[in-house]
C-alpha positions in Angstrom: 0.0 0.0 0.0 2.8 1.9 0.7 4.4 1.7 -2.2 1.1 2.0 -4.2 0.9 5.6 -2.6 4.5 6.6 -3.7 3.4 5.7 -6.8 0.3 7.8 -7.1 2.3 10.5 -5.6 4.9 10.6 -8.0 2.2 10.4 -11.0 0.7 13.2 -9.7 3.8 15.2 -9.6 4.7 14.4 -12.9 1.1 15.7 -14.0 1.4 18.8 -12.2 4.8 19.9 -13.6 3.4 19.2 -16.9 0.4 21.2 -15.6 2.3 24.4 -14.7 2.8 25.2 -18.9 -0.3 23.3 -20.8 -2.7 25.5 -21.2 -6.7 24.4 -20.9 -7.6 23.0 -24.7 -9.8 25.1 -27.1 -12.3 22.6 -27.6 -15.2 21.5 -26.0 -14.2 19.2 -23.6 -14.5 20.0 -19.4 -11.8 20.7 -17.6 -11.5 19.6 -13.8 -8.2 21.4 -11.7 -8.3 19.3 -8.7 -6.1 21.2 -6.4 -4.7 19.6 -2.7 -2.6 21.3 0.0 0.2 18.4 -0.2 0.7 14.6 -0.9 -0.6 13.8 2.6 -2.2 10.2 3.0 -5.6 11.8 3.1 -5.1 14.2 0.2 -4.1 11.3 -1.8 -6.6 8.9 -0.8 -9.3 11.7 -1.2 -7.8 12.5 -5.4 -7.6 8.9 -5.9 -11.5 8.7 -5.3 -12.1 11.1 -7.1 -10.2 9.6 -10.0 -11.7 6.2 -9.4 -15.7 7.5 -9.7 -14.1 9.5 -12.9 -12.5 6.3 -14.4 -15.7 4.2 -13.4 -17.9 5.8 -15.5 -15.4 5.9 -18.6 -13.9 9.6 -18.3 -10.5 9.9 -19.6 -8.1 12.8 -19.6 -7.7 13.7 -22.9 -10.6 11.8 -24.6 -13.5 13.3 -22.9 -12.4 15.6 -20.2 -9.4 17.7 -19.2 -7.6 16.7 -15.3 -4.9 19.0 -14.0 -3.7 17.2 -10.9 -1.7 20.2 -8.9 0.3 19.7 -5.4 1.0 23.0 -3.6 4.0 21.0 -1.0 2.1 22.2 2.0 2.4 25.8 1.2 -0.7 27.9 1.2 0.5 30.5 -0.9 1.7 27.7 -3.6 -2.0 26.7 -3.3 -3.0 30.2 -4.1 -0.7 30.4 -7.5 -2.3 26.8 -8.6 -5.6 28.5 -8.2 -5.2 31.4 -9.8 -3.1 29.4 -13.0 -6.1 27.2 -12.7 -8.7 30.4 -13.3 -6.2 31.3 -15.9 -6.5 28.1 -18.0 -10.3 28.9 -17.6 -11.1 25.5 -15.8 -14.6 24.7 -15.7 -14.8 23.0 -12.6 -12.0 22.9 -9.3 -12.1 20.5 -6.9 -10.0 21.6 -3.7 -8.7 19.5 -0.8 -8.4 21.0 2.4 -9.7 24.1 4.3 -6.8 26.4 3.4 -7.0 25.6 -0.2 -10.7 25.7 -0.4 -10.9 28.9 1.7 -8.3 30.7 -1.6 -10.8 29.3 -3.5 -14.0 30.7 -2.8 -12.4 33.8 -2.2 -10.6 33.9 -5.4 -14.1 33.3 -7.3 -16.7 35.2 -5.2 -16.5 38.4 -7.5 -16.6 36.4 -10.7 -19.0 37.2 -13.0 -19.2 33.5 -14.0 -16.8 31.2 -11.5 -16.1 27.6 -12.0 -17.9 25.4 -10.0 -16.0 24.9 -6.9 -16.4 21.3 -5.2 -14.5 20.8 -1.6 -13.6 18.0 0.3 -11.5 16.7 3.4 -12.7 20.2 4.9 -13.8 19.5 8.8 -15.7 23.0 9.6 -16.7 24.8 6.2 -18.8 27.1 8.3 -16.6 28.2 11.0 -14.0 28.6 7.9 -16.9 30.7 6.2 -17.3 28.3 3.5 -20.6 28.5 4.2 -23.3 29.6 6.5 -25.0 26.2 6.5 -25.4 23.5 4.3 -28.1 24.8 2.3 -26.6 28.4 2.2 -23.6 29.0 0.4 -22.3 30.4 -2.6 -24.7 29.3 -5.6 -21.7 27.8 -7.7 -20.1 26.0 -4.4 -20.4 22.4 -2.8 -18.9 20.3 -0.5 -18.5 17.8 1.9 -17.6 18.0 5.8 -15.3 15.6 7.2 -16.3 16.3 10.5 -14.3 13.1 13.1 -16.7 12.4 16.0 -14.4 13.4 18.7 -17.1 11.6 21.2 -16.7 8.1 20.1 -12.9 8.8 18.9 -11.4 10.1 21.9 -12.0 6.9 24.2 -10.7 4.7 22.2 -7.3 5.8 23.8 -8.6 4.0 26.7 -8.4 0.8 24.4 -5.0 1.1 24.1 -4.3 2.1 27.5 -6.7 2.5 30.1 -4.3 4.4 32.4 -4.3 7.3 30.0 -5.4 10.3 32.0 -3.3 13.7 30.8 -3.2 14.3 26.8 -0.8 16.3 25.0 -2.8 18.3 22.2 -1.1 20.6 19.3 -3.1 22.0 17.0 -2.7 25.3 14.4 -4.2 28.2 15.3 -4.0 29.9 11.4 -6.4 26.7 10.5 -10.1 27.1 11.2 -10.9 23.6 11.6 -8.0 22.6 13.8 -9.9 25.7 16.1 -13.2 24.1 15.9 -11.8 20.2 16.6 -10.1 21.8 20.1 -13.7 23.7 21.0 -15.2 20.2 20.5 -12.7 18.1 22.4 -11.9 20.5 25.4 -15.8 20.2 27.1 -15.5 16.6 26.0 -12.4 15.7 27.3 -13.8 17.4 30.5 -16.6 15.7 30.4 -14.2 12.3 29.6 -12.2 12.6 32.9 -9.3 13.7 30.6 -6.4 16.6 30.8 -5.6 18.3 27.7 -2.0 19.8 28.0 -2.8 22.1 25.1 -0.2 24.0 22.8 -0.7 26.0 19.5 1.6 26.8 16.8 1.1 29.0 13.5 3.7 27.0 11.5 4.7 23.4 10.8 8.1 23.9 12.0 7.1 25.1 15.7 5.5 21.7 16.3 8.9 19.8 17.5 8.6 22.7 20.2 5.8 22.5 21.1 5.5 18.7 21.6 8.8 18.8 23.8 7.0 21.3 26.0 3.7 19.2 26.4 6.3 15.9 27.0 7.7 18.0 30.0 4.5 18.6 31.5 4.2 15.4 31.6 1.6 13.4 29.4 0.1 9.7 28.8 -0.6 10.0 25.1 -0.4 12.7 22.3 -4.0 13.1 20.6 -3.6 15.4 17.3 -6.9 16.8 15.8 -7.4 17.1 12.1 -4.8 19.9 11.4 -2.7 20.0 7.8 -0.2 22.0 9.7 0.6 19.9 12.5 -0.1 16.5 10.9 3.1 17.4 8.3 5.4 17.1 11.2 3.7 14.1 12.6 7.6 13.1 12.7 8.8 15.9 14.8 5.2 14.9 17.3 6.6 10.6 16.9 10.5 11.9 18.1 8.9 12.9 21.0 6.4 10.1 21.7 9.1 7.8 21.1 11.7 9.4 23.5 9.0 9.1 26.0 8.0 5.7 25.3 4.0 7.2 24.8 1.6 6.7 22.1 0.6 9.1 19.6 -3.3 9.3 18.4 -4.5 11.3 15.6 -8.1 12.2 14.4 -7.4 10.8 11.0 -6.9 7.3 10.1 -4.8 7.6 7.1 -1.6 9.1 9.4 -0.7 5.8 10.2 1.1 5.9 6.7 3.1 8.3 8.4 3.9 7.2 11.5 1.1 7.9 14.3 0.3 5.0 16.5 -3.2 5.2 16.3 -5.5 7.0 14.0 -9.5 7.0 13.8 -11.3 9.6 11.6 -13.7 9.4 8.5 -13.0 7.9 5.3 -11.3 10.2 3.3 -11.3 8.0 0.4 -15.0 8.3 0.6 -14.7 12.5 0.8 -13.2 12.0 -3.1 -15.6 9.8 -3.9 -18.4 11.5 -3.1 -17.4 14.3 -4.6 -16.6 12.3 -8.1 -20.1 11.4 -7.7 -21.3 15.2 -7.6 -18.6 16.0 -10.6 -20.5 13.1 -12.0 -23.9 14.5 -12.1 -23.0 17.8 -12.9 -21.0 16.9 -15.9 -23.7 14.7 -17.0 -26.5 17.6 -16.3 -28.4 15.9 -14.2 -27.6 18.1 -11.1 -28.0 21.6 -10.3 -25.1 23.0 -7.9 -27.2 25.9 -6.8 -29.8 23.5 -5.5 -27.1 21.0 -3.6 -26.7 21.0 0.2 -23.4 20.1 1.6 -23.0 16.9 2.6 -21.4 15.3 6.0 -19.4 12.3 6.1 -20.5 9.7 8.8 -18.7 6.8 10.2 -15.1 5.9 11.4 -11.8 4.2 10.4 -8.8 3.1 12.5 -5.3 2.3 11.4 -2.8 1.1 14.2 1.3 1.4 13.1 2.7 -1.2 14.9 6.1 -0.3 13.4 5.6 2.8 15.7 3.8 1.0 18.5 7.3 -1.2 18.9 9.3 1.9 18.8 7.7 3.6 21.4 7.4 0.4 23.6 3.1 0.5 23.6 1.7 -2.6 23.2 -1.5 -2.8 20.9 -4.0 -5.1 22.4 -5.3 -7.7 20.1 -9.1 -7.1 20.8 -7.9 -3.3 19.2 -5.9 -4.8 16.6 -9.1 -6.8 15.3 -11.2 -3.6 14.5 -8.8 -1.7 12.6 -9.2 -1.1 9.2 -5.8 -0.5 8.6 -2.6 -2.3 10.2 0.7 -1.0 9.3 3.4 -3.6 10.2 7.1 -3.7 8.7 6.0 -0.7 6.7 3.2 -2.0 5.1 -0.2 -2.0 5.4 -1.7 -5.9 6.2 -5.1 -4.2 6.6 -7.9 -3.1 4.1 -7.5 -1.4 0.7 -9.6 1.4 -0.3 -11.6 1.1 -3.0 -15.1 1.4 -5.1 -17.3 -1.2 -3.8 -17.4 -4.3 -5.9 -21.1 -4.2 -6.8 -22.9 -4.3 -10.2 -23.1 -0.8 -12.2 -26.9 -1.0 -12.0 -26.1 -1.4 -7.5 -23.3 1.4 -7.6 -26.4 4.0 -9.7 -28.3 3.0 -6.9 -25.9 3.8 -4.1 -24.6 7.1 -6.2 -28.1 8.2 -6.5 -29.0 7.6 -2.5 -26.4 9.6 -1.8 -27.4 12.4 -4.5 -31.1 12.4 -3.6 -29.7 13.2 -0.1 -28.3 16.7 -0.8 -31.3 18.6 -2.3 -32.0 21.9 -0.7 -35.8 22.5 -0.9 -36.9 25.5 0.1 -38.6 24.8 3.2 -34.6 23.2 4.1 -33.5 26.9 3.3 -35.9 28.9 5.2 -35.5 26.3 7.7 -31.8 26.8 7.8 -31.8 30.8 7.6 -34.3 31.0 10.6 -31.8 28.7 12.7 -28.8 31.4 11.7 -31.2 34.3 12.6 -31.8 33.1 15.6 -28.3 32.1 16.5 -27.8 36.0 15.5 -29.9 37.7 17.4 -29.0 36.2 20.2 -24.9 36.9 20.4 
């Protein structure tokens, strides 16, 4: 699996160098810029989706539809350029991954006159980011999906590991909106858990090796990282530190075991890409109109367990833990599940794709329904 991702990764790099001096085609083909933050596990997992749905129903790039596949390395204001060479190229639709990147986006597109559609994913809080005021309520050309972890059912799982675990180191960024609403969630609930939150906050990747040495010298029982692009690309700087101290390090996203995190338990971000391949789907098709689509909200939860790191920090995995992951890393590879379309008939997969679609439509009792809940909540700060 490893090795599967490197090789993803270094397609898409390939792709997006080419991508940085091809121009859109004049013809009348779509074009589709799907944009990510960085070649994260989850960013990957979340295009690859994407690219699955798109390759499922028999779109090629070339044949029948443009792809530019871009990589902005982790910096925000790389993402921005991609964006804004994306716009150039006159793109029809832009898929972005993350809350940074999709936050450039909209913001890039608001004044257009006619903006690509603009489909999100792997985003946890687009309305705290002001993505959106609620699912129904957005900008007409906009739609997404929330990749909300539930911190509730999440958090004690730690206790599955170890059920000694009572203080918690937490980093998160403070520049990323949805690493500040994951903390607002878990900070009543670890209260209401029995649990101490040694908290720290950094603004930039490289303050995270500080601020996990600080936390380890207040003395902790675990690391538990939220959902935070920032602090989850020096999950190695956070694992020095676990390791040193011989404690285990958690992580609201189950894909970070690729990277080293002891345990991770989040939504499927797989899914996230292929749910919005099915939206890109319907719209390219004309059989959906974005103005009309409510975002969505991913449900469920996956765990991966890195026993490569569980050995190096001397933490010992319980089996009846081991037997509910989805992913098991071992020898640095995975020995657990592969993401994937479901093997069902075409005629089951419609089926499921159009559940799902049916799902999003904003009537307009939802809307007035939705706008008198934000009045309210107004009028009352």
């Amino acid at each position: 699996m490893t090795r599967k991702l490197l090789f993803v990764f270094l397609i898409f790099v390939m792709v997006f160098s080419l991508a940085t001096v091809v121009t859109a085609q004049d013809d009348d083909l779509p074009t589709v810029a799907i944009i990510r933050l960085g070649p994260l596990p989850p960013f990957l997992y979340s295009t690859q989706g994407t690219m699955d749905v798109l390759a499922a129903h028999g779109y090629v790039d070339g044949e029948n539809i443009h792809i530019i596949l871009s990589d902005a390395g982790m910096s925000v204001p790389d993402a921005n350029l991609l964006i804004k060479d994306a716009l150039d190229k006159g793109v029809d639709y832009m898929i972005t991954i993350t809350t940074p990147v999709t936050i450039a986006a909209v913001n890039s597109t608001l004044d257009m006159e006619k903006p690509p559609v603009v489909l999100f994913n792997t985003v946890t809080d687009p309305y705290s980011a002001k993505i959106a005021q609620a699912p129904c309520i957005k900008p007409d050309y906009v739609w997404g999906s929330q990749a909300l972890p539930d911190y509730a059912n999440i958090m004690p799982m730690m206790w599955e590991v170890n059920p000694d675990i009572k203080r918690v180191g937490w980093i998160y960024s403070t520049s990323e909106p949805n690493a500040v609403a994951s903390t607002a969630i878990a900070e009543p609930l670890a209260e209401e858990l029995g649990l101490t939150l040694v908290i720290k906050s950094v603004t930039e990747s490289s303050e995270v090796a500080t601020a996990a040495e600080a936390i380890a010298n207040e003395g902790v029982d675990a690391f538990f990282i939220p959902t935070d692009s920032t602090v989850g690309a020096a999950n190695a700087a956070t694992l020095a530190v676990a390791e040193s101290e011989g404690i285990p390090a958690f992580m609201a996203d189950s894909l970070q075991v690729f990277t080293g995190m002891t345990v991770g338990a989040g939504v499927s971000y797989y899914q996230e890409g292929v749910d919005t391949g099915r939206v890109l789907i319907g719209l390219l098709n004309g059989e959906l109109d974005i103005t009309t689509l409510g975002i969505s909200k991913q449900s469920g939860t996956l765990i991966g367990v890195n026993l490569d790191s569980a050995a190096a920090e001397g933490v010992e995995i319980p089996q009846e833990f081991l037997d509910k992951a989805d992913f098991i890393i071992k020898d640095g590879e995975n020995i657990g599940a592969d993401l994937t379309l479901p093997d069902v008939s075409e005629d089951e997969m419609t089926t499921m794709d159009q559940s799902f679609l049916d799902g999003l439509q904003c009537t307009p009792e939802l809307i007035a329904e939705q706008q008198a809940e934000l009045d309210a909540a107004a009028s009352s700060d």
